[in-house]
TORVOTOR-902415 format. One line per 5 residues: number of its first residue (from 0); for each residue x, y, z of C-alpha. Coordinates in pm, whole numbers, plus 32768, in hexadecimal, padded with zeros to 4 digits. Layout:
<rs>
NUM> X/Y/Z ~ ...;
</rs>
This chain:
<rs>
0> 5FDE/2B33/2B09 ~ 5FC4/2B63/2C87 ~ 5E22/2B7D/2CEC ~ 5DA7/2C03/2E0B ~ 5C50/2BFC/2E99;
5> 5BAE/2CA2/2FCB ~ 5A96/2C53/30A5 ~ 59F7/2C68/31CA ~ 5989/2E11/31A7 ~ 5836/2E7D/3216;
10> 577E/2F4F/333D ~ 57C1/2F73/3486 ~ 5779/3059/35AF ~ 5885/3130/3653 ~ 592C/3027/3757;
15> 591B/2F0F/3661 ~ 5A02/2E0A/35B2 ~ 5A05/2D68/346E ~ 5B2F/2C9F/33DC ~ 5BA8/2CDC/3282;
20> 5C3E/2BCE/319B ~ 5D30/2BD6/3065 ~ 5D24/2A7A/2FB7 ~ 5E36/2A7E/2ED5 ~ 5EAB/299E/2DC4;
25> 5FDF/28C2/2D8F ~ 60E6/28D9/2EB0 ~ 60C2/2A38/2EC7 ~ 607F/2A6C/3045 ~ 6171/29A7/30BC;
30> 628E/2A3F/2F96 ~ 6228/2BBC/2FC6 ~ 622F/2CFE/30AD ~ 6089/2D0E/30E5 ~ 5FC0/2E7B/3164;
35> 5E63/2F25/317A ~ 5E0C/3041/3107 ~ 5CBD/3112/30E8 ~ 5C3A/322A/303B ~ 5B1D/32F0/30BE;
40> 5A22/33D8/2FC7 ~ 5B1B/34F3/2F43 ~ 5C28/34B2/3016 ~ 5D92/341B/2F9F ~ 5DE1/32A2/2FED;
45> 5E97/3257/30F7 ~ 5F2D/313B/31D0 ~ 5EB0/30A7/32F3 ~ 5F9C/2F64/3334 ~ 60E1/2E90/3297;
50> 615E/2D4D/32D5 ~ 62A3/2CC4/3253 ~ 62AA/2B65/31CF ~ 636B/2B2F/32EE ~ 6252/2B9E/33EA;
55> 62DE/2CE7/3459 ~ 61A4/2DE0/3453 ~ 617A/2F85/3447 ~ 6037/303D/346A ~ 5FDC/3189/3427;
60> 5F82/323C/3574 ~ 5E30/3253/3556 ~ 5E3D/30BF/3532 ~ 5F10/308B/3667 ~ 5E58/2FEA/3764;
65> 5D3C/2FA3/36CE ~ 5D8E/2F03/3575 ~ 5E77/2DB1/356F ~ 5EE5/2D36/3423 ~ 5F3F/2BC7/33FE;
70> 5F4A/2AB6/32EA ~ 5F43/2937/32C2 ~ 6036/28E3/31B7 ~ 5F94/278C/31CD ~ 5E4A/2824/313A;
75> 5EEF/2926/3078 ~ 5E12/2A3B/312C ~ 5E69/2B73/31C1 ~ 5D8A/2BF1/32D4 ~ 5D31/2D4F/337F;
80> 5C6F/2D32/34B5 ~ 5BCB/2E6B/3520 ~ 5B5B/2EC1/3689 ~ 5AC7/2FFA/3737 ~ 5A54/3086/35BC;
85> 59EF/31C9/35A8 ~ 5951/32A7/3499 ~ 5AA1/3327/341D ~ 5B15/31B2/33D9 ~ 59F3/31D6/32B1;
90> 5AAC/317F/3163 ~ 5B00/308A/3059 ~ 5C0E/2FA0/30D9 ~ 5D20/2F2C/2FE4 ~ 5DF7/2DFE/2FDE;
95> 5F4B/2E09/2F48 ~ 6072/2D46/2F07 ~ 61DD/2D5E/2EAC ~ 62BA/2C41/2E44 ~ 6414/2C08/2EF8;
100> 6519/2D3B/2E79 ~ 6574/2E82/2E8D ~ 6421/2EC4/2F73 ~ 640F/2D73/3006 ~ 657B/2D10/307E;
105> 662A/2C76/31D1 ~ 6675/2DE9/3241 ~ 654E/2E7C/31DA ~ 642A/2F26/32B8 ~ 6293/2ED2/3268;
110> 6255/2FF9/31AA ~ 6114/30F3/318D ~ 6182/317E/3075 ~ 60A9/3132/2F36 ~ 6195/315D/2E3E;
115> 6280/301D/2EA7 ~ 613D/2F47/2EAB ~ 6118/2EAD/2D0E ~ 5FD8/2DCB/2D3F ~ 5E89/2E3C/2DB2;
120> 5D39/2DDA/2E11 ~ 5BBC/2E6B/2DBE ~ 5B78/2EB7/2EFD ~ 5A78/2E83/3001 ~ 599E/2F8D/30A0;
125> 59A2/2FF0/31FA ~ 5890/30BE/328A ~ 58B6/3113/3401 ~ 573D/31E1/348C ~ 574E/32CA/35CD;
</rs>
């Protein structure tokens, strides 16, 4: 059973940073298609950025530019760093995972799409203040 555990949430003023991390068990960064997402207070979850096992990255446009994803298959961790926050960024951020196949192949875009992700985190809070 694939585990995956975030960190690295907490407050920050509009214009800050903060770097996520996903430490995940076994192999499974280095054999899986990774992403964010985050769910604010009574809104649906949604994603913020992808990265294919083979590097190749997508981010939803309000990420672009300011989010990067990356991972270190070394350390089995996924990261999101976050610049130039801002109060809309507030949410809980989700790590998830999806082995090589049908979601995860050689011709296959990072996706954003939460239904091709099977293995998910608890989440880590994100609170961004004006």
């Amino acid at each position: 059973q694939v585990r995956l555990v975030e960190s690295g949430g907490g407050s920050v003023q509009a214009g800050g940073s903060l770097r996520l991390s996903c430490a995940a068990s076994d192999d499974t960064v280095r054999r899986s298609c990774m992403a964010w997402f985050r769910q604010a207070p009574e809104k649906e979850r949604e994603g913020v950025a992808a990265i294919h096992l083979s590097g190749t990255t997508s981010y939803a446009d309000s990420a672009k530019g300011r989010f990067t994803i990356s991972k270190d298959n070394a350390k089995n961790t996924l990261y999101l760093q976050m610049d130039s926050l801002k109060p809309d960024d507030t949410a809980m951020y989700y790590c998830a995972a999806v082995k090589w196949g049908r979601y995860c192949g050689t011709y296959v875009s990072p996706s954003l799409e939460i239904m091709k992700y099977t293995y998910w985190g608890q989440g880590t809070q994100v609170t961004v203040s004006s």
